[in-house]
MARBA-3410 file (N, C-alpha, C, O; in Angstrom, 1 decimal):
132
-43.8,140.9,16.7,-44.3,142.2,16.4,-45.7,142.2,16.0,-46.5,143.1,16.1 ~ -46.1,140.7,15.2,-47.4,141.0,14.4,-48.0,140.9,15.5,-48.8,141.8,15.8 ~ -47.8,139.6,16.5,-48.6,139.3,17.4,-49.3,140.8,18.8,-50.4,140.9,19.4 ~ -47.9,141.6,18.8,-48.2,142.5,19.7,-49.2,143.4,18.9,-50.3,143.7,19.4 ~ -49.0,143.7,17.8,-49.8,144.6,17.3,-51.0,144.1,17.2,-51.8,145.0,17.0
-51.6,142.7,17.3,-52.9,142.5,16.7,-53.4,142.7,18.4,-54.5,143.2,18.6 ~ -52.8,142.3,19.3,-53.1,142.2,20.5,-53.7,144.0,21.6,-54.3,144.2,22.6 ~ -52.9,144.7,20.6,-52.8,146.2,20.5,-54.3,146.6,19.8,-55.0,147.4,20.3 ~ -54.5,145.7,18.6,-55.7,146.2,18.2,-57.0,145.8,19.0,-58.0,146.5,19.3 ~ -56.7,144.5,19.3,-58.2,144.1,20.0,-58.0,144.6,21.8,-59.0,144.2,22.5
-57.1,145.3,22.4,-57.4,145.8,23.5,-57.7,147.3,23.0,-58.2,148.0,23.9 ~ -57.5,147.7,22.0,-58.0,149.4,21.5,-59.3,148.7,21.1,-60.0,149.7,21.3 ~ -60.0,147.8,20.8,-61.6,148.0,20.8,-62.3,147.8,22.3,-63.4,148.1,22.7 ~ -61.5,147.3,22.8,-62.5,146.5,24.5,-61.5,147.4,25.5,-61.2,146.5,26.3 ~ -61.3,147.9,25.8,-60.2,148.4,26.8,-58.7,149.6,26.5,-57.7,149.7,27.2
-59.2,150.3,25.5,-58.5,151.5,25.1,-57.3,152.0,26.1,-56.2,152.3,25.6 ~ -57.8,152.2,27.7,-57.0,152.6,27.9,-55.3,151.4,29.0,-54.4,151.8,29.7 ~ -55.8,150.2,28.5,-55.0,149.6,28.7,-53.8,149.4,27.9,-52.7,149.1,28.3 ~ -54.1,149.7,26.7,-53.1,149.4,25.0,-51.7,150.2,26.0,-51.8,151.1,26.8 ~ -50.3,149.5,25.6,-49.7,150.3,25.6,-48.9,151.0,24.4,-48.3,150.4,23.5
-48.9,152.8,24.6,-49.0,153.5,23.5,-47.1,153.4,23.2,-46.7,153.8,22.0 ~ -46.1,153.0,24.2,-45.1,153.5,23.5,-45.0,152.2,22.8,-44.5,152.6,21.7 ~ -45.2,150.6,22.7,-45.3,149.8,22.1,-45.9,149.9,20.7,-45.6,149.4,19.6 ~ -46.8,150.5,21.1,-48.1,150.7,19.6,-47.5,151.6,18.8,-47.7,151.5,17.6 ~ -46.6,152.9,19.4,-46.4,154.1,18.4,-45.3,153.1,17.3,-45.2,153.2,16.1
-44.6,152.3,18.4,-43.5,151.8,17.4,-43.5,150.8,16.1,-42.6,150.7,15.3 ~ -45.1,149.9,16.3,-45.6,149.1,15.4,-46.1,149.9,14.3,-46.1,149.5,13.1 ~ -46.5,151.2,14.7,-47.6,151.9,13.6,-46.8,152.5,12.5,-47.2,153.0,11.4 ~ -45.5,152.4,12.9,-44.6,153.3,11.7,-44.9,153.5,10.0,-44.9,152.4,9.5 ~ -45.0,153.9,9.7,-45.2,153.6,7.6,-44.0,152.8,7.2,-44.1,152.2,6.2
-43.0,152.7,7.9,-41.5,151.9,7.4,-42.0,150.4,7.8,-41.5,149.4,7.2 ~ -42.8,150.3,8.6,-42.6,148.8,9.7,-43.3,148.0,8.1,-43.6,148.7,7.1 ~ -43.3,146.5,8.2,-44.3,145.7,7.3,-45.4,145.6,7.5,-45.7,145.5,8.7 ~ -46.2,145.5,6.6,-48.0,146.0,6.4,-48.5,145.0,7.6,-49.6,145.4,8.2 ~ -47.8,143.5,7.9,-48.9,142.9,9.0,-48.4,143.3,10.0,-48.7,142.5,10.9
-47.6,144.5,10.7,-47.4,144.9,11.5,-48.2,146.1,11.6,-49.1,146.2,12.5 ~ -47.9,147.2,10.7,-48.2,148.5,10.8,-50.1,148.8,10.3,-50.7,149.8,10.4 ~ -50.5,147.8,10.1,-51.8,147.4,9.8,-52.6,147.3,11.0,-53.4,148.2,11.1 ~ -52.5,146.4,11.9,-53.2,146.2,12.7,-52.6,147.3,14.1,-53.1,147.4,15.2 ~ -51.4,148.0,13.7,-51.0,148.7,15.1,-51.6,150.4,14.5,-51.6,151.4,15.2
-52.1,150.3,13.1,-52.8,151.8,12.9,-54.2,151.7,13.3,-54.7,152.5,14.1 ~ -54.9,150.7,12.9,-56.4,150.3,13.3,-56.8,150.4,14.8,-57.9,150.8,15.2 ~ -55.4,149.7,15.6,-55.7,150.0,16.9,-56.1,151.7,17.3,-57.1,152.1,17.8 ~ -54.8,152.6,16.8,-55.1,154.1,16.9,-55.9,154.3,16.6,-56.6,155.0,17.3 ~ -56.3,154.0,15.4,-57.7,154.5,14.8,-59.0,154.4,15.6,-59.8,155.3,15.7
-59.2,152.9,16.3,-60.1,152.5,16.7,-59.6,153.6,18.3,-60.4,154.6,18.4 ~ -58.8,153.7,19.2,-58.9,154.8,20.4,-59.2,156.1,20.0,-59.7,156.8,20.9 ~ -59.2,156.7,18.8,-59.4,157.9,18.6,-61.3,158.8,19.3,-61.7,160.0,19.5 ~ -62.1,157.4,19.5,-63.1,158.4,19.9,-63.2,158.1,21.3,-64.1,158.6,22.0 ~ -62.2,157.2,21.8,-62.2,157.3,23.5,-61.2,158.2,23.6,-61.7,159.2,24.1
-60.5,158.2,23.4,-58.6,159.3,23.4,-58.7,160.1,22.1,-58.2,159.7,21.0 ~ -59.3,161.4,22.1,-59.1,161.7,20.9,-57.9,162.4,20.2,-57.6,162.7,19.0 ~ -57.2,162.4,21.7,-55.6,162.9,21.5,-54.9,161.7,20.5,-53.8,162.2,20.0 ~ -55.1,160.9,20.3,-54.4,160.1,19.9,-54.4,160.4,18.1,-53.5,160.0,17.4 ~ -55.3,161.1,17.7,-55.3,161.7,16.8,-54.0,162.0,16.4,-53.6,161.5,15.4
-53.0,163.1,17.3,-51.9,164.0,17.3,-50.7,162.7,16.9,-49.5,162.8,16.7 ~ -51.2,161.9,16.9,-49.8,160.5,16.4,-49.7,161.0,14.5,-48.7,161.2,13.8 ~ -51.1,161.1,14.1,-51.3,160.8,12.9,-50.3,162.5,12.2,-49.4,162.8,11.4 ~ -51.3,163.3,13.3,-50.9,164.6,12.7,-49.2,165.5,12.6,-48.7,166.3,11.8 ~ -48.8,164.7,13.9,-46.9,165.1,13.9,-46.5,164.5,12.8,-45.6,165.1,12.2
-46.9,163.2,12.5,-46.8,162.2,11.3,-46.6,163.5,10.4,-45.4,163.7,10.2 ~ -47.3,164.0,10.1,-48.0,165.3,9.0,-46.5,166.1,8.5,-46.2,166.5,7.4 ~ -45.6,166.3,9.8,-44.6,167.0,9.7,-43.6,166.5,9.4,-42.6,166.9,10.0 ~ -43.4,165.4,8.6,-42.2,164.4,8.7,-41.0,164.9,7.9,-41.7,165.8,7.3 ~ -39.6,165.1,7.4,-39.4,165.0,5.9,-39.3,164.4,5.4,-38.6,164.5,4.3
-39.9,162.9,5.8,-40.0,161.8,4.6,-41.3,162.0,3.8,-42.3,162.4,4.6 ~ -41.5,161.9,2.8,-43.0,162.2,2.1,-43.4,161.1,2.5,-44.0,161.2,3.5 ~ -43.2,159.7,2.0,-44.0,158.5,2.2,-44.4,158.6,4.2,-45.6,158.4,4.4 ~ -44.0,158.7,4.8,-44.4,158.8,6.5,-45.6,159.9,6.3,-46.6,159.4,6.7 ~ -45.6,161.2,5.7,-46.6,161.8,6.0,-48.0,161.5,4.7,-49.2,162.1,4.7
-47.4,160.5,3.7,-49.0,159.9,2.8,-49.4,159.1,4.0,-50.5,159.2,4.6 ~ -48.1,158.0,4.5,-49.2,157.2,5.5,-50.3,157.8,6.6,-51.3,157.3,7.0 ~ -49.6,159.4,7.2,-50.4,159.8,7.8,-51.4,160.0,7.2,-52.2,159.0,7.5 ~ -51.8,160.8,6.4,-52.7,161.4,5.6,-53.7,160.3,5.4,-54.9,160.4,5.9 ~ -53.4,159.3,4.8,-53.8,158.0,4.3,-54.9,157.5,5.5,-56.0,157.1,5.2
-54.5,157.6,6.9,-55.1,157.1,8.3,-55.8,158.3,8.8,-56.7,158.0,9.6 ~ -55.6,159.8,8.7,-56.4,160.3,8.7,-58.1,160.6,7.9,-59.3,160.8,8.3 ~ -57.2,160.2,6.6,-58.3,160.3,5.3,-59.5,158.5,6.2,-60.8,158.3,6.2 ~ -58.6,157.7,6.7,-59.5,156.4,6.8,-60.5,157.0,8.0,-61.6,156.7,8.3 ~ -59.7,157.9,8.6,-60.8,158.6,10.0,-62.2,159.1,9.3,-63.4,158.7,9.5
-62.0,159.9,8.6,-62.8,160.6,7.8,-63.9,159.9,7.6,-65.0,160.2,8.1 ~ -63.8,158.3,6.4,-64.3,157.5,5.9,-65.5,156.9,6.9,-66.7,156.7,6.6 ~ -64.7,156.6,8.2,-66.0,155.8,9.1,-66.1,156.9,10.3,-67.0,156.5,11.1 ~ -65.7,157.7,10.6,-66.0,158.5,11.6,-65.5,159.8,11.5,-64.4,160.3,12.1 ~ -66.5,160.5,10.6,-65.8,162.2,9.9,-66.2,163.3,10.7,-66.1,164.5,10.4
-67.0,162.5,12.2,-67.2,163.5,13.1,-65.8,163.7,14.3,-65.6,164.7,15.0 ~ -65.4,163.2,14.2,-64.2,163.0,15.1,-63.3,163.9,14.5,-62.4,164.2,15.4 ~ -63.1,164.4,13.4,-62.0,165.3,12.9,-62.4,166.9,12.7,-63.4,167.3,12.0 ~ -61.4,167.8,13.5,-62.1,169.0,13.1,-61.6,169.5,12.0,-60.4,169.6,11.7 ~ -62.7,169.8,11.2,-62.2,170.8,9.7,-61.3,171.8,10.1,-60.2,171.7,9.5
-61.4,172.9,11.1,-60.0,173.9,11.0,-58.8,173.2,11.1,-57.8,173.5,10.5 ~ -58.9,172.2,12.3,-57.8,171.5,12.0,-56.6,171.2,10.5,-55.5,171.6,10.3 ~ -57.8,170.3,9.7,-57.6,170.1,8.7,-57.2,170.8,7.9,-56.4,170.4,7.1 ~ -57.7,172.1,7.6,-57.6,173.2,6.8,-56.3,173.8,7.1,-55.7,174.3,6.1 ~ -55.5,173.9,8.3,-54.2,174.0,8.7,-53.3,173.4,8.3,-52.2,174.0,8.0
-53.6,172.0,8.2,-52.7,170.8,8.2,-52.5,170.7,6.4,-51.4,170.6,5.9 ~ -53.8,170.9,5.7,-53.6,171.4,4.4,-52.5,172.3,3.8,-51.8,172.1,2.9 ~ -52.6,173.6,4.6,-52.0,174.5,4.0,-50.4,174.5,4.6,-49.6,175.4,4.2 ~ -50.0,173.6,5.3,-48.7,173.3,5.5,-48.4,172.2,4.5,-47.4,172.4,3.8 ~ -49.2,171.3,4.4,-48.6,170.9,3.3,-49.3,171.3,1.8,-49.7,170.3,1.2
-49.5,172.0,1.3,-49.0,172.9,0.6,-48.1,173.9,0.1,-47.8,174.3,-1.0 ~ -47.8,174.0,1.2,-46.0,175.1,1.0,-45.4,174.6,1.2,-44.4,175.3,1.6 ~ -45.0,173.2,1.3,-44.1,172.4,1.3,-44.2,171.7,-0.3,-43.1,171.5,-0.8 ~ -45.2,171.4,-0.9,-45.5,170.9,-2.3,-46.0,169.6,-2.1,-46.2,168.9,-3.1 ~ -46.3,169.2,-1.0,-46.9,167.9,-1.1,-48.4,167.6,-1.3,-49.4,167.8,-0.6
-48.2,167.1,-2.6,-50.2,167.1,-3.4,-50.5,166.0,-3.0,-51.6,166.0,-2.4 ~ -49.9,164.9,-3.0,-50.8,163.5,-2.5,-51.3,163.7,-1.1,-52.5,163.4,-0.8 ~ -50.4,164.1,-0.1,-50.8,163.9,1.0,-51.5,165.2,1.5,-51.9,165.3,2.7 ~ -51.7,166.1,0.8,-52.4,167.4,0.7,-54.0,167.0,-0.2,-54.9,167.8,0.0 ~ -54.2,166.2,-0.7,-55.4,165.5,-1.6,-56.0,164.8,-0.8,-57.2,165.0,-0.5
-54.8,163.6,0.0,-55.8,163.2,0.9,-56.2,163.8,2.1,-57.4,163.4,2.4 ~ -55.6,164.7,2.9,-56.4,165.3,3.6,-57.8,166.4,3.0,-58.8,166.9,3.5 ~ -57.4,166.3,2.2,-58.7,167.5,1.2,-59.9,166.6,1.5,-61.0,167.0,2.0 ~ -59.7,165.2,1.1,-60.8,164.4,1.0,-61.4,163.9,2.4,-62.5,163.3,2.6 ~ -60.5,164.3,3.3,-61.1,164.0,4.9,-61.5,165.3,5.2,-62.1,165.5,6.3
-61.3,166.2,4.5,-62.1,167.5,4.9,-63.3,167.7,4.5,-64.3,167.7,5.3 ~ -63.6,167.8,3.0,-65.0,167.5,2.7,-65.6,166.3,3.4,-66.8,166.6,3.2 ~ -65.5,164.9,4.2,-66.4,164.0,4.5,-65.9,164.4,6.4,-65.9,163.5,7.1 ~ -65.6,165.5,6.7,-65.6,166.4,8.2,-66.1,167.1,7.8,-66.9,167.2,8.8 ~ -66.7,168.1,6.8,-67.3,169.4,7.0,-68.8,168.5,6.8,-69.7,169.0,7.6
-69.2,167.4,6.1,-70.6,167.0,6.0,-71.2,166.7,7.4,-72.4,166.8,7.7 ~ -70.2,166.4,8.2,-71.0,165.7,9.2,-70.5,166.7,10.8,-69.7,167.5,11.0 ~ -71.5,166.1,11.5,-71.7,167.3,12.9,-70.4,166.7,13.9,-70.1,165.5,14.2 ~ -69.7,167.8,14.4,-68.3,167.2,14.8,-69.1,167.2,16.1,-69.9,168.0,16.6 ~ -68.3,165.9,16.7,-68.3,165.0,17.8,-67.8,165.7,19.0,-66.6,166.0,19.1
-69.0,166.2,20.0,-68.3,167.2,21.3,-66.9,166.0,22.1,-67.2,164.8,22.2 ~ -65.9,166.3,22.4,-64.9,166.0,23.2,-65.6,165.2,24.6,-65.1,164.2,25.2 ~ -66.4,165.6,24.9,-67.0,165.1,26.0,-68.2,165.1,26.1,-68.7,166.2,26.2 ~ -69.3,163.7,26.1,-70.5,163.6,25.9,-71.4,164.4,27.2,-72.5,165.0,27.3 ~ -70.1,163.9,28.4,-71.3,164.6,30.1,-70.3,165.4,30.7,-69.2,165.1,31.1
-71.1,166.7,30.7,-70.7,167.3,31.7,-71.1,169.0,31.7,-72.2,169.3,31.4 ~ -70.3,169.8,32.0,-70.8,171.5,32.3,-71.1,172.0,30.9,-71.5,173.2,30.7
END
């Protein structure tokens, strides 16, 4: 599993759309063990500005009813934020907040707060660099 996942990571830097995703969704879990679920989140992370859909892994994450599954989301969104806070849209975020808030969850409601403020600093990233 470690080996697929690190294998997962270094084809999401050189070749994104080769990774395969139903393999990768399964490494990335918050349940799996950290040298597993480590290098199969990094990979996601790292497709997010070729695939920006791939985003939507972290965000359904968001809806879980395990709390710990939706900090790990939070946790990998909040890392989006940290090295690439143009890639995330604030309304997004501001939604994804207020759902978890009426559910009561503050940790993973905090860390997305904190990827919101370092998304509203920076100029969000058009979807598509060429075209109409």
């Amino acid at each position: 599993r470690s080996s697929a996942a690190s294998i997962c990571m270094d084809l999401a830097h050189s070749a994104p759309a080769l990774v395969p995703l139903d393999i990768l969704l399964k490494l990335s879990v918050y349940d799996e063990d950290w040298y597993v679920e480590a290098p199969a989140n990094a990979a996601l992370k790292a497709m997010v500005r070729s695939l920006p859909a791939v985003l939507n892994v972290f965000y359904s994450r968001l809806r879980s009813t395990v709390p710990e599954e939706r900090a790990h989301a939070a946790s990998h969104i909040e890392s989006v934020a940290t090295e690439e806070p143009e890639l995330l849209d604030p309304e997004r975020l501001t939604v994804e907040i207020n759902k978890l808030k009426r559910i009561g969850d503050t940790e993973s409601k905090e860390s997305l707060a904190r990827a919101l403020e370092k998304a509203k600093k920076s100029r969000r990233a058009a979807p598509h660099r060429y075209g109409l």
